[in-house]
C-alpha positions in Angstrom: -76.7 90.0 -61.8 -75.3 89.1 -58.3 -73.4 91.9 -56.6 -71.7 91.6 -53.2 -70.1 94.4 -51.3 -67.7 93.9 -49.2 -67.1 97.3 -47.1 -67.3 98.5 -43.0 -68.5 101.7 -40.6 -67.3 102.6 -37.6 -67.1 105.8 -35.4 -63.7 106.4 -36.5 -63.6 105.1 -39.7 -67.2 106.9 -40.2 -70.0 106.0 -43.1 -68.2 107.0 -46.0 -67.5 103.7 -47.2 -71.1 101.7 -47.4 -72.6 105.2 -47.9 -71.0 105.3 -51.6 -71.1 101.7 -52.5 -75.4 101.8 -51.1 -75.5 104.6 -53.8 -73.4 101.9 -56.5 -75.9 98.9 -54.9 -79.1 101.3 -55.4 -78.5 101.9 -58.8 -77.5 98.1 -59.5 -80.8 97.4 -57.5 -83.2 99.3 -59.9 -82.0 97.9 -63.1 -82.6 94.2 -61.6 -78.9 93.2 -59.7 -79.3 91.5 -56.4 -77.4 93.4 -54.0 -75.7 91.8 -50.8 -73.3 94.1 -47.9 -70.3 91.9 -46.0 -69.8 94.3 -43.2 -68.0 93.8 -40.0 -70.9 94.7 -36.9 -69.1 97.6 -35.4 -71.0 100.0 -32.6 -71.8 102.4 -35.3 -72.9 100.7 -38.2 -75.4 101.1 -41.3 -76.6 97.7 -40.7 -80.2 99.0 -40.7 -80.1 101.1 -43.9 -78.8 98.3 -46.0 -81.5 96.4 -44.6 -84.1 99.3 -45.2 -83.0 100.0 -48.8 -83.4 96.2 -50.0 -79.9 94.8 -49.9 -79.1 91.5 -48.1 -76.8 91.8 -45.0 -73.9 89.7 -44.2 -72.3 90.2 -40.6 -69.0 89.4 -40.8 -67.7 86.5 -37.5 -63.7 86.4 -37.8 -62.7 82.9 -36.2 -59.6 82.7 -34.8 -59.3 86.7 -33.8 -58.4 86.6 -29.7 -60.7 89.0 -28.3 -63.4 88.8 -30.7 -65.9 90.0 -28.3 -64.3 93.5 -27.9 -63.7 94.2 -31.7 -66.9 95.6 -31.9 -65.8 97.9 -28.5 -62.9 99.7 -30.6 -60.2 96.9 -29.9 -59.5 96.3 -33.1 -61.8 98.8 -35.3 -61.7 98.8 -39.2 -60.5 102.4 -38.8 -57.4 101.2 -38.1 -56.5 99.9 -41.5 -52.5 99.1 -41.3 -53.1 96.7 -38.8 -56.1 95.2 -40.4 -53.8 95.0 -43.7 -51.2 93.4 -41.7 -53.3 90.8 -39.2 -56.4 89.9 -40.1 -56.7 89.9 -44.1 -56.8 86.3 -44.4 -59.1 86.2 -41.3 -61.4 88.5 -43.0 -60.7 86.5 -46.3 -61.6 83.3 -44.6 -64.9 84.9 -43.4 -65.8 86.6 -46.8 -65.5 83.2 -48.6 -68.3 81.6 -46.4 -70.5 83.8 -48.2 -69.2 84.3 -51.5 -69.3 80.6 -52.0 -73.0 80.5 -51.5 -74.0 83.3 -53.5 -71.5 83.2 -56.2 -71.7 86.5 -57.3 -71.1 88.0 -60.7 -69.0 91.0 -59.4 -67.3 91.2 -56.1 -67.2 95.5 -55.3 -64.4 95.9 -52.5 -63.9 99.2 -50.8 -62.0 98.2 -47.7 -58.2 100.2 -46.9 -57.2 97.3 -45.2 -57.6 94.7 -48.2 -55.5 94.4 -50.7 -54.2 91.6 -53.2 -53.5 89.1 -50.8 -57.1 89.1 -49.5 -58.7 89.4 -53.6 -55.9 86.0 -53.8 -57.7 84.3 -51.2 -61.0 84.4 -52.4 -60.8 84.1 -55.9 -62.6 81.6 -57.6 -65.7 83.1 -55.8 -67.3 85.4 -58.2 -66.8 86.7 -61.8 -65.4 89.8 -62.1 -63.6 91.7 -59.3 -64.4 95.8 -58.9 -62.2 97.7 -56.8 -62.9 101.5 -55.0 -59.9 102.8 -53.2 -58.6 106.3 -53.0 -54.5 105.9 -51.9 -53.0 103.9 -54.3 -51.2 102.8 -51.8 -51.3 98.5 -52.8 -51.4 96.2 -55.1 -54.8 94.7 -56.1 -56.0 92.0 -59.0 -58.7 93.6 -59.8 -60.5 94.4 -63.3 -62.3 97.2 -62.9 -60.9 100.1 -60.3 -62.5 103.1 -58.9 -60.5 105.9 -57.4 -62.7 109.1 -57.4 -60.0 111.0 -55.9 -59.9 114.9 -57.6 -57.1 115.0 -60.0 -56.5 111.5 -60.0 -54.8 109.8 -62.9 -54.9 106.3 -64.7 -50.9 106.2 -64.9 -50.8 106.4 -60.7 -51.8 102.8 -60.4 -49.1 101.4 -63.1 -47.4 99.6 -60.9 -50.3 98.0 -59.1 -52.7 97.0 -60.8 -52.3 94.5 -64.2 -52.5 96.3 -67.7 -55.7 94.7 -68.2 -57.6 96.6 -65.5 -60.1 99.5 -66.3 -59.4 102.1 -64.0 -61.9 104.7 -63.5 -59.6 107.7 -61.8 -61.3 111.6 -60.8 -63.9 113.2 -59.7 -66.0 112.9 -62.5 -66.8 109.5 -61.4 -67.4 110.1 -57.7 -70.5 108.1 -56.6 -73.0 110.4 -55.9 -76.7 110.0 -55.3 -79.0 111.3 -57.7 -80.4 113.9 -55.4 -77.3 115.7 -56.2 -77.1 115.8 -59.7 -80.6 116.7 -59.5 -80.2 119.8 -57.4 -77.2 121.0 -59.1 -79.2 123.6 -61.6 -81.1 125.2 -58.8 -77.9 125.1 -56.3 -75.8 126.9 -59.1 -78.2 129.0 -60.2 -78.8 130.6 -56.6 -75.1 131.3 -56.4 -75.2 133.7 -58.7 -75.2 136.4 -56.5 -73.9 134.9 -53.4 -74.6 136.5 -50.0 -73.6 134.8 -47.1 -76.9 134.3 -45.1 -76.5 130.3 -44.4 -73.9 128.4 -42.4 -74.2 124.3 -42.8 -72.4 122.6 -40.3 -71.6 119.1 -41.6 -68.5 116.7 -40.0 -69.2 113.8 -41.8 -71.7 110.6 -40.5 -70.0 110.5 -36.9 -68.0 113.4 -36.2 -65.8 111.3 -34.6 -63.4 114.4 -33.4 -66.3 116.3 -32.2 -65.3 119.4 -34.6 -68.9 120.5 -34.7 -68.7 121.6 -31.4 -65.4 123.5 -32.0 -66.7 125.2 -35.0 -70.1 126.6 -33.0 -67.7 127.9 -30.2 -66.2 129.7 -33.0 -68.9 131.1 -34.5 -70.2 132.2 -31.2 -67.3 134.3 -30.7 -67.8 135.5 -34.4 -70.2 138.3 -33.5 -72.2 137.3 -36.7 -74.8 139.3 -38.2 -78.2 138.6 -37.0 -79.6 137.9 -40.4 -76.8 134.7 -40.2 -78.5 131.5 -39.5 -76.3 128.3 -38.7 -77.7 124.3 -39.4 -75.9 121.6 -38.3 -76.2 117.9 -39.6 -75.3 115.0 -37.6 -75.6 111.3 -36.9 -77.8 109.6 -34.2 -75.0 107.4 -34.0 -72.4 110.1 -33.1 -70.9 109.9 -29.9 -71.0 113.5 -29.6 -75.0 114.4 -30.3 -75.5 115.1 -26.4 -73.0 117.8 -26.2 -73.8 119.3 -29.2 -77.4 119.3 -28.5 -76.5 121.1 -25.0 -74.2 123.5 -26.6 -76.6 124.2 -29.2 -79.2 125.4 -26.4 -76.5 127.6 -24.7 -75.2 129.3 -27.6 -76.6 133.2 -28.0 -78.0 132.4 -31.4 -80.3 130.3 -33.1 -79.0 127.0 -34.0 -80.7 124.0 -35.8 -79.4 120.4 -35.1 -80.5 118.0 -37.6 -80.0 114.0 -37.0 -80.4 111.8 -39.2 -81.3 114.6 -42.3 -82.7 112.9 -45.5 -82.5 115.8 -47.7 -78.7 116.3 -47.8 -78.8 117.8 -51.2 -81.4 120.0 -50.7 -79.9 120.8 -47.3 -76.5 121.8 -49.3 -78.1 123.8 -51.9 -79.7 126.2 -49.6 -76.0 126.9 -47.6 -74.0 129.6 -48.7 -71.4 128.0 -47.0 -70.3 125.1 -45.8 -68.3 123.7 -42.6 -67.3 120.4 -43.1 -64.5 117.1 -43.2 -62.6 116.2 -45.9 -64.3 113.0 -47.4 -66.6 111.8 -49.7 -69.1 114.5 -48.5 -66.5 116.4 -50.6 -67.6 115.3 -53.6 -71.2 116.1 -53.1 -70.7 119.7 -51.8 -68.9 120.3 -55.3 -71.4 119.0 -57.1 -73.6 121.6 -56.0 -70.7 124.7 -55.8 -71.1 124.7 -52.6 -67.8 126.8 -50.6 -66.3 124.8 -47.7 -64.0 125.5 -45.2 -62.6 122.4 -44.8 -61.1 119.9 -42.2 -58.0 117.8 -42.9 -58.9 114.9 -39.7 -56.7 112.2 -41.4 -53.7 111.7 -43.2 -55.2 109.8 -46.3 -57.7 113.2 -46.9 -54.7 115.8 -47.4 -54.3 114.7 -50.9 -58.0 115.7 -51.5 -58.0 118.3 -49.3 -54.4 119.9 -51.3 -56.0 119.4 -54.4 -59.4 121.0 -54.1 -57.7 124.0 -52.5 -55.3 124.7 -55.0 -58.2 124.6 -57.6 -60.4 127.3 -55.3 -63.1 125.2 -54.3 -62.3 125.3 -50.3 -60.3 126.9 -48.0 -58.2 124.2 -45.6 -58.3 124.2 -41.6 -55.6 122.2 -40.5 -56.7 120.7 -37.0 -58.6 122.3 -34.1 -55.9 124.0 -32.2 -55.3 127.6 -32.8 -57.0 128.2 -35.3 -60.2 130.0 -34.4 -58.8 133.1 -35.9 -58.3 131.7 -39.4 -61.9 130.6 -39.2 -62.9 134.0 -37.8 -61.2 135.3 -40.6 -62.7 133.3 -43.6 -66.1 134.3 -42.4 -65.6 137.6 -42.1 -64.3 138.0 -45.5 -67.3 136.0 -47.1 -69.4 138.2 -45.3 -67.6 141.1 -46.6 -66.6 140.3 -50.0 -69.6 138.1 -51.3 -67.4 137.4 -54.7 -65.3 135.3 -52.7 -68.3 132.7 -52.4 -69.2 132.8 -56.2 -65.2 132.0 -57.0 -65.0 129.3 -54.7 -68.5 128.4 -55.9 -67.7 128.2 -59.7 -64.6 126.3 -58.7 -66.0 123.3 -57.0 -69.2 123.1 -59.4 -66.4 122.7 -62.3 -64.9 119.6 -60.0 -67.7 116.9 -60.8 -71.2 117.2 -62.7 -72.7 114.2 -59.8 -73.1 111.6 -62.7 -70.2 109.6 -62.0 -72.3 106.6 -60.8 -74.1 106.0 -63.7 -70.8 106.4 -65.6 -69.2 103.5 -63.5 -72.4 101.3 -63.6 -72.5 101.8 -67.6 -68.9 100.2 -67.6 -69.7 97.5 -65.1 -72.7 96.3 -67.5 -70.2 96.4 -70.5 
């Protein structure tokens, strides 16, 4: 089986995107499936891990685009979806085609906010069977398989855009999630049992592109935490933002650990007690292992989420950066106080996703 992705990074837009559909691609890999990325060559990119784990890469070249050559320099970044929806779909369609001519694939995965049916239109004919991942529901698409892992989300919320035909995979129970995960999630749950808050992860997604992380340790700083309170924070090599922290990090009156590039997330996360982090797909993974968060709402399309996963428990919501140090101060405090508010918040966000949801999707793909 031939499978080409079609998804993009970039320090605004962050990892997310090729991080979950690597995690679809792996999976497809081992059982035989050739795996190929189309991604646009932003500054920050994965470009390298796609390449690392076995998957052919495919840098996207958009002809006809004035000021190509600064696209790359945040000009026109994928992050910026609207416009991307509005201007260059059938640039990016154009592009796309070149390759999905040649390798004819059997399903086409998309997993782009700024495509929509008019794009899938312009290629079809290229490929077999059309797979979509989204999380608005914002668009119409022509797909025949669609993926929306969003907690809470429902079948009947893509009626109207999406043919009756279409499987569509809605919730959490099918967020793509690497195995790691799944396979920490007895230990993680099992240490929660008498929760005592001892470990702080610090975790703004791949790029941190709002530079959060260094909002959160000046925070903590100010906390007066315990001595026995040890903070971790894991960031990107490719985050703007990894000089300051690392300088911050040395001037701050207690021990701090900056990780780059960490390869054991999982384990990582089932060793926290709490977690700081951005709204995202990390989201998923942090439930998986009932991990608490307090939680950062950095773009419109992650309130939804973020809503939903606090009215079930599972976080606790910091809207934004400005004033509100004391709401922070105040949620760690308590957890330090009352340990049982960890184990609620734990036991909620384990119940959100089991981590499985990627064999669940690839099973449906197969049939």
């Amino acid at each position: 089986m031939k499978v080409v992705f079609r998804a993009d990074a970039s320090s605004r837009l962050g990892i997310g995107h090729v991080m979950r559909c690597l995690t679809l691609a792996d999976v497809l890999a081992a059982k035989g499936a050739e795996c190929y990325f189309i991604t646009f060559n932003s500054l920050v990119n994965l470009n390298a891990e796609i390449k690392r784990r076995g998957h052919e890469l495919c840098l996207m070249v958009m002809s006809g685009v004035q000021d190509i050559s600064a696209m790359g320099q945040g000009f026109i970044e994928p992050s910026n979806h609207m416009y991307w929806r509005t201007n260059l779909q059938l640039h990016d369609a154009n592009a796309s085609e070149k390759y999905l001519s040649k390798i004819s694939p059997d399903w086409l995965v998309v997993d782009h906010y700024g495509l929509d049916y008019r794009w899938e239109s312009a290629v079809a004919g290229c490929f077999a069977k059309l797979m979509v991942i989204d999380d608005l529901a914002d668009r119409r698409h022509l797909a025949d398989l669609l993926l929306d892992q969003t907690y809470r989300r429902e079948a009947k919320d893509y009626d109207c855009l999406v043919n009756s035909a279409c499987i569509r995979l809605c919730g959490a129970e099918f967020a793509l999630l690497r195995s790691e995960f799944s396979e920490n999630r007895k230990t993680s749950l099992h240490r929660r049992r008498s929760p005592v808050l001892r470990n702080i992860l610090i975790a703004m997604g791949g790029t941190d592109s709002g530079n959060v992380t260094s909002y959160a340790l000046d925070v903590l700083s100010a906390a007066k935490l315990p001595d026995n309170v040890h903070i971790t924070i894991a960031l990107s090599s490719s985050s703007p933002w990894v000089s300051a922290v690392s300088k911050l990090c040395r001037e701050l009156p207690m021990p701090v650990k900056l990780l780059l590039d960490a390869k054991n997330m999982a384990a990582l996360m089932a060793e926290s007690d709490l977690a700081l982090g951005a709204a995202g797909s990390t989201s998923w993974e942090r439930c998986c292992l009932g991990l608490p968060t307090v939680m950062w709402v950095l773009a419109n399309n992650q309130k939804k989420v973020a809503l939903e996963l606090e009215s079930s428990g599972a976080v606790k919501i910091i809207a934004g950066t400005e004033g509100q140090g004391p709401q922070l101060t105040d949620i760690i405090h308590r957890a330090l106080s009352e340990p049982s508010v960890l184990g609620r918040m734990s036991s909620a966000a384990a119940a959100v996703t089991d981590g499985l949801g990627v064999s669940r999707v690839v099973q449906r793909m197969e049939k």
